[in-house]
C-alpha positions in Angstrom: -8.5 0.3 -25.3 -8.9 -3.0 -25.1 -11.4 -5.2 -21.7 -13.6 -7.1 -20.9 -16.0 -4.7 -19.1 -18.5 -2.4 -21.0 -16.5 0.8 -21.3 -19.6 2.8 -22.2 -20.3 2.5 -18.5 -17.1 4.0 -17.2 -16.9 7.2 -15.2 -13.4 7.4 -15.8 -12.2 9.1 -19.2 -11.4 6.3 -21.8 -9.1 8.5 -23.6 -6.9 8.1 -20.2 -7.3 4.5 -20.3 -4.3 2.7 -22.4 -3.0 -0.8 -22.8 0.4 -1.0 -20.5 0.7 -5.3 -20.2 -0.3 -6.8 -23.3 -3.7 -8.1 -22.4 -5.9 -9.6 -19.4 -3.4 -11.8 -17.2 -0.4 -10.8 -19.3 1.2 -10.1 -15.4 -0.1 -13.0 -13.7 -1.9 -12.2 -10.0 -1.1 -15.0 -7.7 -4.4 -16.6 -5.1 -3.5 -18.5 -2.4 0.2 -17.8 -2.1 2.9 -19.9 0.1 4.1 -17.9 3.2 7.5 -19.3 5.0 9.5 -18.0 7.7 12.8 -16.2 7.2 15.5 -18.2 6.4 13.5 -21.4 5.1 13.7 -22.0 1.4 12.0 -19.6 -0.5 12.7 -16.6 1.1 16.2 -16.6 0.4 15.5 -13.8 -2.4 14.9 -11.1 0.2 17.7 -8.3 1.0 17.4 -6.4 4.0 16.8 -3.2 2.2 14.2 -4.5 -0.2 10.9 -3.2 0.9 7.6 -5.3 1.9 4.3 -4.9 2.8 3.5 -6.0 5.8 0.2 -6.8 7.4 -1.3 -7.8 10.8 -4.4 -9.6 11.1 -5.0 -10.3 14.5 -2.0 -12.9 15.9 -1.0 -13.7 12.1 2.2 -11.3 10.4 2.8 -11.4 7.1 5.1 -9.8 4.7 4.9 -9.1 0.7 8.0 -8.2 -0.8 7.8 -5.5 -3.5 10.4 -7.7 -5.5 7.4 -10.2 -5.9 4.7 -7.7 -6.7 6.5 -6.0 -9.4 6.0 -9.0 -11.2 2.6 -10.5 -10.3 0.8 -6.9 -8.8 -1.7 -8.8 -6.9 -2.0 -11.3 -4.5 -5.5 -12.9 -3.5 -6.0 -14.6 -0.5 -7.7 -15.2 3.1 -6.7 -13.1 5.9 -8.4 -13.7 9.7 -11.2 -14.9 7.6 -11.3 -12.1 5.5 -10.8 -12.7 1.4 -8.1 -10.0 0.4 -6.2 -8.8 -2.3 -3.0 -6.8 -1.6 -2.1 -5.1 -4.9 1.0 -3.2 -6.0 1.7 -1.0 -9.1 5.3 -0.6 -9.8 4.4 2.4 -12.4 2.8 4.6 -9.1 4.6 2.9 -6.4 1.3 2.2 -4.6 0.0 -0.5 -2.7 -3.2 -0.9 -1.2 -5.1 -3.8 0.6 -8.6 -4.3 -0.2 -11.7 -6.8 1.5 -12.9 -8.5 -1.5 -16.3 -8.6 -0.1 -17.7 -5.6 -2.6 -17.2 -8.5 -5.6 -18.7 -11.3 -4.1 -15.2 -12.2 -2.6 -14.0 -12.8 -6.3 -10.6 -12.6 -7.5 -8.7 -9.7 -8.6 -6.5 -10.0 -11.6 -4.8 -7.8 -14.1 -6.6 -6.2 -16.3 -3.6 -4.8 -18.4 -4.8 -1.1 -18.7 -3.5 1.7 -17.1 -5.1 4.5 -15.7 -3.2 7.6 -14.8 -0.5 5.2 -14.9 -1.8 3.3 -12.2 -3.2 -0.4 -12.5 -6.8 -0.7 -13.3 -7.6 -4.6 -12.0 -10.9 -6.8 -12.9 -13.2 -9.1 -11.2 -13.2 -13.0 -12.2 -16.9 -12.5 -11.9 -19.4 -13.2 -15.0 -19.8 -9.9 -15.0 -16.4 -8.4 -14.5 -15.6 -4.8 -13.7 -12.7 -2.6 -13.8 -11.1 -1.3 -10.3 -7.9 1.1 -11.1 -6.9 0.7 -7.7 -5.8 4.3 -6.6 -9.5 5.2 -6.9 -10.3 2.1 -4.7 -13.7 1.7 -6.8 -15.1 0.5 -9.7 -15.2 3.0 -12.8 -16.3 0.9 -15.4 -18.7 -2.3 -16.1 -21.6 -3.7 -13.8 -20.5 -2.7 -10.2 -19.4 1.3 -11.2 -19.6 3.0 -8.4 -18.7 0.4 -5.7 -16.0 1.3 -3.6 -13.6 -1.6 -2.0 -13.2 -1.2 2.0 -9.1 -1.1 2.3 -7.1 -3.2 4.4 -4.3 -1.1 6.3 -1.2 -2.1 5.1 2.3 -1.0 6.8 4.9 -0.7 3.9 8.7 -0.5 4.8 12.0 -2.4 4.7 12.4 -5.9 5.3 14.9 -5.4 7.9 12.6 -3.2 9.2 9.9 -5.7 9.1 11.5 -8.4 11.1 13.3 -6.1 13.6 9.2 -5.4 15.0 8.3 -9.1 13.7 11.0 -11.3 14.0 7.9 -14.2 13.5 6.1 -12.7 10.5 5.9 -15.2 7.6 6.6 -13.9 4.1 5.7 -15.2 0.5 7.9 -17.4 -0.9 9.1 -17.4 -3.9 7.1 -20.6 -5.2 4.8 -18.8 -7.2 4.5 -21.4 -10.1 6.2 -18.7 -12.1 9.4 -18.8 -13.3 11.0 -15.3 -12.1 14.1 -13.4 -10.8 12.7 -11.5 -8.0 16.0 -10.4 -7.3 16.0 -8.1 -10.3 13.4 -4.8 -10.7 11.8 -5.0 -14.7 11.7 -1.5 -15.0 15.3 -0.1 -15.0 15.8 2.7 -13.4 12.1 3.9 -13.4 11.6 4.0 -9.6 14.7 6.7 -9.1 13.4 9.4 -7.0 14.3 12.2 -9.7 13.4 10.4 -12.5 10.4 12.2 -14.3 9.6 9.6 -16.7 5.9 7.9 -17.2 5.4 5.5 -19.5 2.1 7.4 -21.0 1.1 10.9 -21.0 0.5 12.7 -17.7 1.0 16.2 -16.4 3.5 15.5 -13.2 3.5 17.4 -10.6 7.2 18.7 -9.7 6.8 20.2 -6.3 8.9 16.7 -5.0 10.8 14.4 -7.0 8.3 12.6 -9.4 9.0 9.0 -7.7 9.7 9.9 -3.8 7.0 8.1 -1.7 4.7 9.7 0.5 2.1 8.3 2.7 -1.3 10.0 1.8 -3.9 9.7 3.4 -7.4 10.2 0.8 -10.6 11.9 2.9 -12.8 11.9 -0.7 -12.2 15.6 -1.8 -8.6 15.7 -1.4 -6.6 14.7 2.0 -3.1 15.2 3.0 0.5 13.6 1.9 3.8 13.5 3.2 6.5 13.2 1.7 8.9 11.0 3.1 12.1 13.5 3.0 9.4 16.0 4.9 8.6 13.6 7.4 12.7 12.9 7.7 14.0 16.5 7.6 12.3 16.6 11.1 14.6 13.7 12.2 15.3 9.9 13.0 12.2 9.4 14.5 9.0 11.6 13.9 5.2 12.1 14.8 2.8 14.5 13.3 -0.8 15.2 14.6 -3.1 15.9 11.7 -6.7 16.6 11.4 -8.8 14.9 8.9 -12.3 15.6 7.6 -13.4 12.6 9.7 -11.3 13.1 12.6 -7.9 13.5 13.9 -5.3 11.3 13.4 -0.9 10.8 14.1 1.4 10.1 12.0 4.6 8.1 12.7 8.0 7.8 10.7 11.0 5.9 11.2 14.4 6.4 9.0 15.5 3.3 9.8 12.7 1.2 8.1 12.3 3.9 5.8 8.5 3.3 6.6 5.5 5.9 7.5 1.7 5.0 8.9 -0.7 6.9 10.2 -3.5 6.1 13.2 -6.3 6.8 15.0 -4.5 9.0 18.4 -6.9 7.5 21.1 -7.6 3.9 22.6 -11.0 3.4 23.7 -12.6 7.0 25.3 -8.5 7.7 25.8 -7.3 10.3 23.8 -3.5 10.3 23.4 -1.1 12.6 22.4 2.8 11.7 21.0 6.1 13.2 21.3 9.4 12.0 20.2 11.9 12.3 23.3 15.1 9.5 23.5 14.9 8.6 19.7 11.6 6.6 20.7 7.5 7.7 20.0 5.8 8.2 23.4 2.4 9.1 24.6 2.2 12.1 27.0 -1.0 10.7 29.1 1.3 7.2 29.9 4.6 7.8 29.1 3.9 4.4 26.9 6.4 4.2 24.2 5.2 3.2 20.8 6.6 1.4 17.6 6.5 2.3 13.8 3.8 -0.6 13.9 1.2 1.0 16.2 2.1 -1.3 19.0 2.9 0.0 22.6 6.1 -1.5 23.6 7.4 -0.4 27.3 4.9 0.8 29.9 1.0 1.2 31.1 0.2 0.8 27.9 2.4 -2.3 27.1 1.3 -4.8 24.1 -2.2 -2.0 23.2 -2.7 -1.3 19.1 -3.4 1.6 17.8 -6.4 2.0 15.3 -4.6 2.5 11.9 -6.3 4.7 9.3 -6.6 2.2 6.9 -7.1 4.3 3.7 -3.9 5.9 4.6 -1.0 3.8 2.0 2.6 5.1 0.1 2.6 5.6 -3.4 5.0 7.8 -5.6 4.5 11.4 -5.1 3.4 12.1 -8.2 0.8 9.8 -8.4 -0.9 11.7 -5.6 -2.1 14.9 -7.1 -2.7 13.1 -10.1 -5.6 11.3 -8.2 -6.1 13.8 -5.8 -6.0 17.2 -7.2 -6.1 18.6 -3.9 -3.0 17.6 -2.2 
């Protein structure tokens, strides 16, 4: 396949590597995007069922609409200081944050290939790399080997979004590109039941191909869920885990059809959830707790929870592809 990084160098196979856009910047990443509030011009594209990605940095919320992403799959910018680039591939339904720092704070663009389906971006470095981004690393060109340190993202609906963050900003639609982000480029690819990749893959049939399920990778494998899983168990749900580097709890909400999973312990506290009321509460407070992390009514009032943040939502099928072991 076609790049600009020496291929002899990657740790990938290259006879899984094929040419999806039609060349470097063929789907134009955006740096330095415009954020506006809900409601001002520019974010009048937005239903409330369209999912974003939404991030907290300290004081500042932002939202990145999906609708955007499926056109531009990467968006590079500063966040608390911090130079990030959220990505999105529509083909795997994944989207991952990531601290430029491991390239110098470069750029992230589009590299055009695909591996496993998923996008493989480069670094606008002299010496550019390639990064598919569900390995979170570098497989091929100068910097193999280096992994990217993830931001946690917190993917879910918009209505969902602004019901916890009714002052988020979110990214207009004054890209300098001239698109419909009203209107989803792949037909009807992203339909839970639909089996269809655009090159070969073995898929994994044990849940609809395209349902997505938060995974969280721990480097030999990890653990998924599904999201009709997490929702057979209600409204509202919490699931203590245990990881290879410690424990964590996951949370799900139907109503912003959103999943995330965190670190169950403030400080030297260790906590422990329940659901009780249609609300996530903490049995050592009685704190209760939103989708987001954030304690909203008691002791605990206004505390975050740590998120895990290589835990992300992608299409279930993309998941054992990457991570046999699921």
């Amino acid at each position: 396949p076609g790049g600009s990084a020496d291929e002899t160098s990657c740790t990938i196979p290259q006879s899984q590597i094929f040419q999806g856009a039609a060349g470097r910047d063929a789907i134009p990443a955006i740096t330095d995007p415009i954020f506006v509030r809900p409601g001002q011009s520019g974010s009048e594209y937005l239903r409330d069922q369209d999912r974003v990605i939404g991030l907290l940095f300290g004081d500042e919320v932002l939202a990145i609409p999906l609708n955007i992403m499926w056109w531009h799959e990467i968006v590079n910018f500063e966040a608390g200081g911090i130079p990030v680039a959220i990505t999105h591939c529509p083909l795997t339904g994944s989207s991952l944050g990531f601290d430029r720092g491991a390239a110098d704070g470069a750029e992230f663009g589009v590299s055009g290939l695909l591996y496993q389906n998923n996008l493989i971006m480069y670094d606008r470095t002299g010496a550019e790399s390639l990064w598919p981004q569900m390995t979170r690393s570098a497989r091929c060109g100068e910097r193999t080997g280096t992994p990217l340190a993830m931001v946690p993202l917190l993917e879910m609906s918009w209505e969902g979004w602004r019901r916890l963050h009714p002052e988020t900003r979110v990214l207009s639609s004054f890209t300098g590109h001239s698109r419909d982000y009203q209107d989803y480029p792949y037909g009807n690819y992203a339909e839970p039941d639909n089996p269809l990749v655009l090159f070969p893959q073995e898929v994994d049939t044990r849940f609809p191909p395209k349902e997505r399920a938060l995974g969280i990778p721990d480097g030999i494998g990890g653990m998924v869920f599904p999201f009709s899983l997490l929702d057979e168990r209600g409204p509202v749900t919490v699931a203590h885990v245990g990881l290879r580097d410690g424990s964590a709890v996951v949370f799900w909400d139907r109503s912003a059809q959103g999943a995330m999973a965190y670190r169950p312990s403030l400080g030297a506290q260790a906590l422990s959830f329940r659901v009780s009321d249609g609300g996530i509460f903490d049995d050592q407070t009685g704190t209760r707790w939103r989708l987001d992390g954030t304690a909203a009514e008691g002791p605990l009032d206004g505390e975050r929870l740590h998120p895990v943040p290589e835990a992300y939502v992608a299409f279930w099928f993309a998941w054992p592809a990457f991570h046999p072991l699921m």
